[in-house]
C-alpha positions as a Markdown table, in Angstrom:
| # | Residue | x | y | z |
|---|---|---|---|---|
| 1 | Unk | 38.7 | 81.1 | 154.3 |
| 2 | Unk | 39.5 | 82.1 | 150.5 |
| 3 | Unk | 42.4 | 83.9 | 149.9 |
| 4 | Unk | 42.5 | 85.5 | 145.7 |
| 5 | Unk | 46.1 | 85.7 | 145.0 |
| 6 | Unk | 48.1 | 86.3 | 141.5 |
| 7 | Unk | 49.2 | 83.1 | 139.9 |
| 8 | Unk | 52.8 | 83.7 | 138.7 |
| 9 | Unk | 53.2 | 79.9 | 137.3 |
| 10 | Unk | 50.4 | 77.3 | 136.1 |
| 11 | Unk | 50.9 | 73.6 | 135.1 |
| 12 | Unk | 48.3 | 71.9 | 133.0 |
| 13 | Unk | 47.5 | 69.1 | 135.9 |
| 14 | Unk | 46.0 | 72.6 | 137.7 |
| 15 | Unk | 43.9 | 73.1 | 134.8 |
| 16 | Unk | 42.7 | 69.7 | 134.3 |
| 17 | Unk | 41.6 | 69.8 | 137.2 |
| 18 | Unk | 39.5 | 73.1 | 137.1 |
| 19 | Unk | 38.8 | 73.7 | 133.6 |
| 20 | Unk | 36.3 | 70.6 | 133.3 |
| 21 | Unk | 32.8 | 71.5 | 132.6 |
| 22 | Unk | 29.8 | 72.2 | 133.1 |
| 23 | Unk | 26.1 | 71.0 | 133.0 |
| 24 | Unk | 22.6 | 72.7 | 132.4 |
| 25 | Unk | 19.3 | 71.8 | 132.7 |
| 26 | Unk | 18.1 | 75.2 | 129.9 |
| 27 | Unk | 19.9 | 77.0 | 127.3 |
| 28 | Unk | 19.3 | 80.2 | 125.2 |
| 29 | Unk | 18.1 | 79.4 | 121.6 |
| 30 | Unk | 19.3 | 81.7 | 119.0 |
| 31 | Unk | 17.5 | 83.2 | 116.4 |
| 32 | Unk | 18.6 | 85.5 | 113.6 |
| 33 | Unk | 15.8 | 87.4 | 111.0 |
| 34 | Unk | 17.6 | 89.3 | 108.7 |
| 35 | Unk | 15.6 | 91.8 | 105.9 |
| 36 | Unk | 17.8 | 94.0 | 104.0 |
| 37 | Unk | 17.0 | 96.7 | 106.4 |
| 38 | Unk | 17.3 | 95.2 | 109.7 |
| 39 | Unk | 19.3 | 92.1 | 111.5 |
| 40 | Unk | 17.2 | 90.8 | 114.4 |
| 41 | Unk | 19.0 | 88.5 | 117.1 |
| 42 | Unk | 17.1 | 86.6 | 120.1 |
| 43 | Unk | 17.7 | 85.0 | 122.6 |
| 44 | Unk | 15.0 | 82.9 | 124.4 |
| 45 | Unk | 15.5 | 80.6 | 127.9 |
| 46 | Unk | 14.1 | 77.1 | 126.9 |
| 47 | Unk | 13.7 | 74.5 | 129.6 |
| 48 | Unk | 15.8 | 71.2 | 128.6 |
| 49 | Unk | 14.1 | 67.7 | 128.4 |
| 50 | Unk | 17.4 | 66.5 | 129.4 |
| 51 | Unk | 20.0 | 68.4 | 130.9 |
| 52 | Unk | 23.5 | 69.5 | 128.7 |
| 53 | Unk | 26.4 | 68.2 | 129.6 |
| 54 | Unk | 29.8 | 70.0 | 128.6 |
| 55 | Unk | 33.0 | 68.1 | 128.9 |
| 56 | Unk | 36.1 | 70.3 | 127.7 |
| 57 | Unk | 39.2 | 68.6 | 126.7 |
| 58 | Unk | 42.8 | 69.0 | 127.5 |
| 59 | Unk | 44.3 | 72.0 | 126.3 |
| 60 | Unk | 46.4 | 71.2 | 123.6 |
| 61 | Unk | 50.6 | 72.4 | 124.4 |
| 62 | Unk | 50.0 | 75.5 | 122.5 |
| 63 | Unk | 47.4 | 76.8 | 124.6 |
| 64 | Unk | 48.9 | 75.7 | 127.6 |
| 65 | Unk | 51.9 | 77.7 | 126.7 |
| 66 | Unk | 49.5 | 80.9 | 126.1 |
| 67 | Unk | 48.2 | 80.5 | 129.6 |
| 68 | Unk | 51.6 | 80.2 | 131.2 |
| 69 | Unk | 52.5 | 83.2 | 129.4 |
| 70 | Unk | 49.2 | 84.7 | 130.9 |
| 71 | Unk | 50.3 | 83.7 | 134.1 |
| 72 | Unk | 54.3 | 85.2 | 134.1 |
| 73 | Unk | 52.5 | 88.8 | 132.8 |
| 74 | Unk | 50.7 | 88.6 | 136.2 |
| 75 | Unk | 47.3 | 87.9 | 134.2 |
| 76 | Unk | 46.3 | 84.6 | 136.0 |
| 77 | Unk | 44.8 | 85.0 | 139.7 |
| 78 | Unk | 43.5 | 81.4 | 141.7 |
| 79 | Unk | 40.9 | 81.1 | 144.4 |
| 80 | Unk | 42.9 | 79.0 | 147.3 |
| 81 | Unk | 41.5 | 77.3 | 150.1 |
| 82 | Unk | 44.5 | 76.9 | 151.9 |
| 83 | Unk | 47.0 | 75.5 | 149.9 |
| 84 | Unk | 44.1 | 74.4 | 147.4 |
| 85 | Unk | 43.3 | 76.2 | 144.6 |
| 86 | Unk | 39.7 | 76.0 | 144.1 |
| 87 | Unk | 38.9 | 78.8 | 141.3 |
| 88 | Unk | 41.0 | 79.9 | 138.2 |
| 89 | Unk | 40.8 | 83.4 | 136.0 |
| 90 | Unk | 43.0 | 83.8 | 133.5 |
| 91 | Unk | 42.9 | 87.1 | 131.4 |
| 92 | Unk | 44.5 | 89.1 | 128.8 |
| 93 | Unk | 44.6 | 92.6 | 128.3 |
| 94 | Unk | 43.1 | 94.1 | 124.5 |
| 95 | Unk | 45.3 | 97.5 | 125.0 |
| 96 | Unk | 43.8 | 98.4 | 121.3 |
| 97 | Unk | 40.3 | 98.6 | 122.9 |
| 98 | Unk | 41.1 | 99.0 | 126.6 |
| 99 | Unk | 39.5 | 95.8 | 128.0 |
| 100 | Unk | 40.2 | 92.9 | 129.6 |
| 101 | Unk | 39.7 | 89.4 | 128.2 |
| 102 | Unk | 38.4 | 87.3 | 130.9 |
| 103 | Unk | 39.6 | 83.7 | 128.9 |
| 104 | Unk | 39.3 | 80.9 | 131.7 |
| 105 | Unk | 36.5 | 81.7 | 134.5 |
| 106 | Unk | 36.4 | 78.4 | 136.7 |
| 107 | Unk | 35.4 | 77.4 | 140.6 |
| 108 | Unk | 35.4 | 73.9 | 141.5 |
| 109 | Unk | 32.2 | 72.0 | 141.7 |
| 110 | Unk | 32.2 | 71.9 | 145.4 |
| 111 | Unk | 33.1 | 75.8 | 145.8 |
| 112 | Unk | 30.3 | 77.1 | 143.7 |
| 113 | Unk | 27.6 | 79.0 | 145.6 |
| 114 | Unk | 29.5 | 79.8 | 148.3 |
| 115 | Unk | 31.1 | 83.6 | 147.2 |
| 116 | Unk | 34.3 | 82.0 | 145.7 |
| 117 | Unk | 33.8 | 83.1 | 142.0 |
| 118 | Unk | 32.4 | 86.7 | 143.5 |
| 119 | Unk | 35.6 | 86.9 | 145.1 |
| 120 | Unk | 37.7 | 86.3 | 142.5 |
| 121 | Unk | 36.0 | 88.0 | 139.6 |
| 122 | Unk | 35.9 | 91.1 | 142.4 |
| 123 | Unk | 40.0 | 90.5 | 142.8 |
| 124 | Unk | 40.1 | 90.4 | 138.7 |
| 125 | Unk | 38.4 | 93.7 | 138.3 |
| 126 | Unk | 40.3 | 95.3 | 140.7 |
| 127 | Unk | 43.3 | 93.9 | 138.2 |
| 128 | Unk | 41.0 | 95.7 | 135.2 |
| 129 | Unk | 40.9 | 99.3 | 136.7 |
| 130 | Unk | 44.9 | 98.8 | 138.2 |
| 131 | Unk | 45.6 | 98.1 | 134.2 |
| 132 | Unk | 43.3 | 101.2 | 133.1 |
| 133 | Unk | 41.0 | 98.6 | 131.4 |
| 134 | Unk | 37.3 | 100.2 | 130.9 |
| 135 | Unk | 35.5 | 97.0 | 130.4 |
| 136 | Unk | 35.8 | 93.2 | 131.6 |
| 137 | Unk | 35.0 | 90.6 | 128.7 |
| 138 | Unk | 33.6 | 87.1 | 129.5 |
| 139 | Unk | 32.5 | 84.3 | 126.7 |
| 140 | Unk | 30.3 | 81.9 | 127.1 |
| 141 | Unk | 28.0 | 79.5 | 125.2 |
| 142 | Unk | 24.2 | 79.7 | 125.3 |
| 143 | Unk | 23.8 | 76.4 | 126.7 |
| 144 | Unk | 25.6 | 77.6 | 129.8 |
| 145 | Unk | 23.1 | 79.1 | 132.0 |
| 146 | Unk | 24.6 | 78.9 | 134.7 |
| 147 | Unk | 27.1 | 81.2 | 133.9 |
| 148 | Unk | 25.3 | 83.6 | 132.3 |
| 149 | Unk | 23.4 | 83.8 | 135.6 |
| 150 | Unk | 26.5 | 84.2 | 137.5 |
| 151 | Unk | 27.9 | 87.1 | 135.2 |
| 152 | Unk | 24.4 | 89.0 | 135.3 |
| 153 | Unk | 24.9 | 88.8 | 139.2 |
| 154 | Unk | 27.8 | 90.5 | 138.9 |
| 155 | Unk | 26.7 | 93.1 | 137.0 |
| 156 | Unk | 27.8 | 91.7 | 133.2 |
| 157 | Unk | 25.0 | 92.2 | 130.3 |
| 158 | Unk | 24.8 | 90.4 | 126.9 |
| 159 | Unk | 27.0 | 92.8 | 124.6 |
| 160 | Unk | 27.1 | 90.5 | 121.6 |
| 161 | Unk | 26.2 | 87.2 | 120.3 |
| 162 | Unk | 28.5 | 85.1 | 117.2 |
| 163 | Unk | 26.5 | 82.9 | 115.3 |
| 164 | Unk | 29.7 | 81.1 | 114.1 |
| 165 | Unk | 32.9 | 81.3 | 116.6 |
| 166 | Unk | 32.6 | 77.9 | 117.3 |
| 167 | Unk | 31.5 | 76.0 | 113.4 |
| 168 | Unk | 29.3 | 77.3 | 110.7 |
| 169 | Unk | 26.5 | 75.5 | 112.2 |
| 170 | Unk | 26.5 | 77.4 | 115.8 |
| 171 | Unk | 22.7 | 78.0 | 115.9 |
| 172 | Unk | 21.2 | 74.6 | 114.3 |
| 173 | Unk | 24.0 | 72.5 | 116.8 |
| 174 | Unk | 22.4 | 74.9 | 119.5 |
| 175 | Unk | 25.8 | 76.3 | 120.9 |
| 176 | Unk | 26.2 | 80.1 | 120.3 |
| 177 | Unk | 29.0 | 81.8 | 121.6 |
| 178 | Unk | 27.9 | 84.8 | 123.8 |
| 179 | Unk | 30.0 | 87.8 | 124.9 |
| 180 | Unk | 29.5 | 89.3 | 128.3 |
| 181 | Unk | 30.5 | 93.1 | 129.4 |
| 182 | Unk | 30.7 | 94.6 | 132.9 |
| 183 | Unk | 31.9 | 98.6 | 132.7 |
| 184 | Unk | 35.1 | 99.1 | 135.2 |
| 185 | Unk | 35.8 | 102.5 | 136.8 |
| 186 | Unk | 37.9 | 105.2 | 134.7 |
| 187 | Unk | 41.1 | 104.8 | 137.0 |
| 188 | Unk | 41.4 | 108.7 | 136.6 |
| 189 | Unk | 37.7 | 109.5 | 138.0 |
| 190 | Unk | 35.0 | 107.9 | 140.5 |
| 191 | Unk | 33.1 | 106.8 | 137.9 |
| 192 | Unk | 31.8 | 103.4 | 139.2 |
């Protein structure tokens, strides 16, 4: 059984393990028209002749130091299969703009499929409304399908694309960093 639960501490061998990778067999390609009257953006599934394979590296001491910072806010929440965590969520509330940063979404290999990350991202919106957040924010790259699947299952839709978070050459290099919303309830009405 999965039990969410706030993480109040984090060491990087916990992250190492969990924030590893990811691989997928189609990506998005981007393209961008621009006239002097309009700015067109598109984003079109392509199936891969050979699967993409992500590999992320350590995080460097600085960002290990933001996540543990995260984490003593009460902004980091793990998936734990008995004493195991399986699934990570670290976030950051934007109090300027009332939404919460969603900066580390992962679930082991072996726990995927099976209502893990469901669980947690439901535990992390919960978090959202408690905070009076009225949006969750989630990242991704265009080659990772897999999560833009899982986000649209959850009710997350393509708010914005960045043609150049990652290098100048995002969309010839293939990699576009995509933004991903899901609308929380007002904590002061029912809206859903």
């Amino acid at each position: 059984m999965i039990v969410i639960r706030p993480l109040s501490s984090i060491d990087a061998a916990l992250l190492e393990r969990l924030i590893t990778g990811y691989t997928s067999t189609e990506m998005y390609r981007v393209t961008r028209a621009e006239t002097a009257d309009t700015t067109h953006f598109e984003l079109r599934l392509t199936l891969l002749e050979y699967p993409f394979v992500k590999r992320y590296p350590a995080l460097d001491a600085t960002e290990l130091q933001r996540y543990r910072d995260l984490a003593a806010a009460g902004q980091a929440f793990g998936a734990f299969e008995g004493e195991t965590c399986v699934g990570i969520a670290l976030c950051e509330p934007q109090r300027w703009n009332s939404s919460l940063s969603v900066w580390e979404f992962h679930i082991t290999p072996e726990c995927r499929g099976q209502g893990v990350g469901r669980a947690l991202m439901a535990a992390v919106e919960t978090h959202a409304r408690n905070e009076g957040m009225r949006c969750l924010v989630c990242e991704t790259q265009t080659t990772n399908v897999p999560a833009i699947r899982f986000y649209r299952a959850l009710g997350f839709t393509v708010d914005a694309v960045d043609v150049s978070l990652y290098a100048n050459d995002d969309i010839e290099r293939g990699e576009v960093a995509v933004f991903m919303k899901k609308r929380v309830a007002d904590p002061l009405s029912d809206e859903a």
